[in-house]
C-alpha positions as CSV (number, residue, x, y, z in Angstrom):
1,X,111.0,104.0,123.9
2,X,109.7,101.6,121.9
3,X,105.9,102.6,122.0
4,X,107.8,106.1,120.3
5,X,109.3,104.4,117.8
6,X,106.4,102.9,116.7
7,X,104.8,106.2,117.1
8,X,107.0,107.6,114.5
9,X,106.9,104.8,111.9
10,X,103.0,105.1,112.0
11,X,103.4,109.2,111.8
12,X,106.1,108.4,108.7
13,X,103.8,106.1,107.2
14,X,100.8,108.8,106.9
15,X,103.0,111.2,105.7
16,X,103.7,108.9,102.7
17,X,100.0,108.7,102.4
18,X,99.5,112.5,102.1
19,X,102.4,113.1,100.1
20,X,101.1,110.0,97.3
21,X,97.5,112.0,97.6
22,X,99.4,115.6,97.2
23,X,100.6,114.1,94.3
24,X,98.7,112.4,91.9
25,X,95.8,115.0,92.9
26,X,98.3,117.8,91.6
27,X,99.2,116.3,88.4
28,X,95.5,115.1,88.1
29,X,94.3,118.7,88.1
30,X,97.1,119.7,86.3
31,X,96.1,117.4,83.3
32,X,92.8,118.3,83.5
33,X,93.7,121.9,82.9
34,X,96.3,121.2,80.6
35,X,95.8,118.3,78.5
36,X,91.5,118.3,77.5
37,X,89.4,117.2,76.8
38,X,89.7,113.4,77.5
39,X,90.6,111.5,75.0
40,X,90.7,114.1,72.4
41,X,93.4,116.5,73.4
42,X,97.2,116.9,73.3
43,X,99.7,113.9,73.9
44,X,102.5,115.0,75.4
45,X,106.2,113.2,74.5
46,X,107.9,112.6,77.6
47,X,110.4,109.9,76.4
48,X,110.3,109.7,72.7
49,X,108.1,107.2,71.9
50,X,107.8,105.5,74.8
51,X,106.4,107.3,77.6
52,X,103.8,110.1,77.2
53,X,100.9,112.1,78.9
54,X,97.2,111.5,77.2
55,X,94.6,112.5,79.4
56,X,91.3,110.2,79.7
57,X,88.4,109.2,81.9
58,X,88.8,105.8,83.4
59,X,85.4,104.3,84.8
60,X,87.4,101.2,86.0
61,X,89.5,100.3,88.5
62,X,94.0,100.7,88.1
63,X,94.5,100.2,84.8
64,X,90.8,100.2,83.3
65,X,89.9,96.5,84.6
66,X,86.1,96.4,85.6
67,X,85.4,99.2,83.6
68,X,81.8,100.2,84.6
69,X,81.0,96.5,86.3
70,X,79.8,95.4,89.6
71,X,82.5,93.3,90.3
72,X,84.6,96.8,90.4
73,X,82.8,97.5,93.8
74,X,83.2,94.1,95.3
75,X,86.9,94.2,94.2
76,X,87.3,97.7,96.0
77,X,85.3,96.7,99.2
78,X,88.2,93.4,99.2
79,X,91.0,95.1,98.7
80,X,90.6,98.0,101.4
81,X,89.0,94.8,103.5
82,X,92.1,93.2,103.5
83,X,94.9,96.2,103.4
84,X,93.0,97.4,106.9
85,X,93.3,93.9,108.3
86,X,97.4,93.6,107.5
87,X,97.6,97.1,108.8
88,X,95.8,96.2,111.9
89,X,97.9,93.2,112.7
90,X,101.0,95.2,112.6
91,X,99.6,98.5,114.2
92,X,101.6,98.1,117.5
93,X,104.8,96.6,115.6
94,X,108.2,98.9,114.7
95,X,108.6,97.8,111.6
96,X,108.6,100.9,109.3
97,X,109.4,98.9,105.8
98,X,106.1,97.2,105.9
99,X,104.4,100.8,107.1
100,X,105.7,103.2,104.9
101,X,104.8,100.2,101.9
102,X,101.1,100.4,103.5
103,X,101.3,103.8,103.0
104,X,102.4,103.8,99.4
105,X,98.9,101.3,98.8
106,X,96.4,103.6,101.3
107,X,97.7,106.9,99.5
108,X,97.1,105.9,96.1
109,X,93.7,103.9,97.4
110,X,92.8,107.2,98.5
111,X,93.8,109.0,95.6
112,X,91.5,107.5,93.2
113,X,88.9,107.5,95.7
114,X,88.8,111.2,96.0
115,X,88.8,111.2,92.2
116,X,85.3,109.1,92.3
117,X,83.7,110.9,94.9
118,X,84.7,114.3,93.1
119,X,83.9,113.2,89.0
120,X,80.8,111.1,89.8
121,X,82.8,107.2,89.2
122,X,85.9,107.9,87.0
123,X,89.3,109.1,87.6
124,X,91.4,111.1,85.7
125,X,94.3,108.2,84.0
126,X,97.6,110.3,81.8
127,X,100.4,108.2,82.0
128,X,101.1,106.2,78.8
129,X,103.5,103.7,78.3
130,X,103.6,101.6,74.7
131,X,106.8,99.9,73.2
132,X,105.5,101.1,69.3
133,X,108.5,98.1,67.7
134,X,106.3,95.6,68.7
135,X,102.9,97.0,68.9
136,X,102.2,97.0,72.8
137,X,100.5,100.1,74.5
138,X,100.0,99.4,78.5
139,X,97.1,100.7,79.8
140,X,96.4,104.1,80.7
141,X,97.2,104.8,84.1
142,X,97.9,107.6,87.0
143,X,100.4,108.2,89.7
144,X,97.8,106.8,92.0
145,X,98.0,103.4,90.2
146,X,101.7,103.4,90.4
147,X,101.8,104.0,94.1
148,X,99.5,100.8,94.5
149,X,101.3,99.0,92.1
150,X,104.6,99.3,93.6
151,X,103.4,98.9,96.8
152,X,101.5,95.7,96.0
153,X,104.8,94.2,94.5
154,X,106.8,95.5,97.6
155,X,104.7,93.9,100.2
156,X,104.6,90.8,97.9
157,X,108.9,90.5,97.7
158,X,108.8,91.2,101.6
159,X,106.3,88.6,102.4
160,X,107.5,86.6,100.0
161,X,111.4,86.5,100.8
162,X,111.0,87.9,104.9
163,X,113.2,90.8,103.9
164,X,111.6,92.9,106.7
165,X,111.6,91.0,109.3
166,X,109.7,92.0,112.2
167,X,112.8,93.6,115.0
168,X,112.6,91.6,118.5
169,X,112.4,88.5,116.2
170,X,116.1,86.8,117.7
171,X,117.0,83.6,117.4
172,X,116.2,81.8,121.0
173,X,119.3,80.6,123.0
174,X,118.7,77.8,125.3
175,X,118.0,79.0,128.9
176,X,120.9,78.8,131.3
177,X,119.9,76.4,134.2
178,X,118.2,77.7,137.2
179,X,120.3,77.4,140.5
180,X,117.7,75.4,142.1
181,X,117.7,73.5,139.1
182,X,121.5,72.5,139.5
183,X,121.5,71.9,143.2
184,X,118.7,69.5,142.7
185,X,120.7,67.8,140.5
186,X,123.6,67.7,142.1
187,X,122.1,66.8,144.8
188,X,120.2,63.5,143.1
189,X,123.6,63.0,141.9
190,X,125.5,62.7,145.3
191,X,122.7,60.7,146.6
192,X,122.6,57.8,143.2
193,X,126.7,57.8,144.6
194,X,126.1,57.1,148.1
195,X,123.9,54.6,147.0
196,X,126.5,52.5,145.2
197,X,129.1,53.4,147.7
């Protein structure tokens, strides 16, 4: 029963996977079609000021860091180093918090991946967020990014705080005494009163 369970949790967490790569491809290709050329083209308003769509061609990794930089690659080659390591370790566990958060970070790793291997290096970045009062644009960035993001920050508050805990995990109770165990003893115990009798 349980090997089912875990079964399903692994089969729940690739289908986040797909769905985060359904995704951001979709509204990739649809700002490609839509919203060109990068960098140039049309800004779409999606919450006044605040939040719009501007297409442009990010050569670096979430957010622009390592734009065009070898230390891009090395921080790629970590990151899926270590995201197929935690996954490993839990494989066999039913724990379907931590899963389905693994498969909010592998979908949007393999988001922008397909977006590399498909525009020679960059990926296709549209969502803008800026706060115009005070002068602070946030970097360009894509549903992909997002799914990492939160999924980073997720698996940090559970590992942080134990919030999922792994089920199985119960407190241990102190084992009852054998039956051998008490008639030893109460055998010792009539002998130590014979003694003194």
């Amino acid at each position: 029963m349980k090997v089912r369970r875990v079964r399903l949790y692994d089969a729940l967490a690739l289908l986040t996977a797909v769905i985060v790569v359904v995704l951001d491809q979709w509204t990739k290709a649809w700002v490609v079609a839509n919203l060109g050329p990068p960098g140039k083209g049309t800004q779409v308003s999606l919450v006044g000021n605040y939040l719009a769509l501007y297409y442009i061609r990010n050569n670096g990794a979430a957010f622009s860091l390592f734009a065009n930089s070898i230390v891009l690659i090395v921080f790629i080659v970590l990151a899926i180093g270590v995201i197929s390591y935690l996954y490993l370790r839990m494989f066999n566990t039913a724990n379907l918090g931590y899963k389905l958060i693994f498969g909010l970070i592998i979908g949007g790793a393999v988001g922008n991946l397909i977006d590399r291997a498909r525009h020679s290096g960059y990926v296709v970045d549209f969502i803008f967020f800026r706060i115009p009062q005070i002068g602070f644009n946030f970097a360009i960035f894509n549903l992909a990014d997002a799914a990492i993001s939160v999924g980073v920050f997720l698996l940090f508050v559970a590992l942080l705080f134990g919030n999922l805990r792994k089920p199985g995990t119960q407190r241990s109770e102190p084992t009852p005494a054998t039956p051998s165990a008490s008639k030893s003893g109460a055998l010792h115990a009539s002998k130590e009163h014979d003694a003194k009798t």
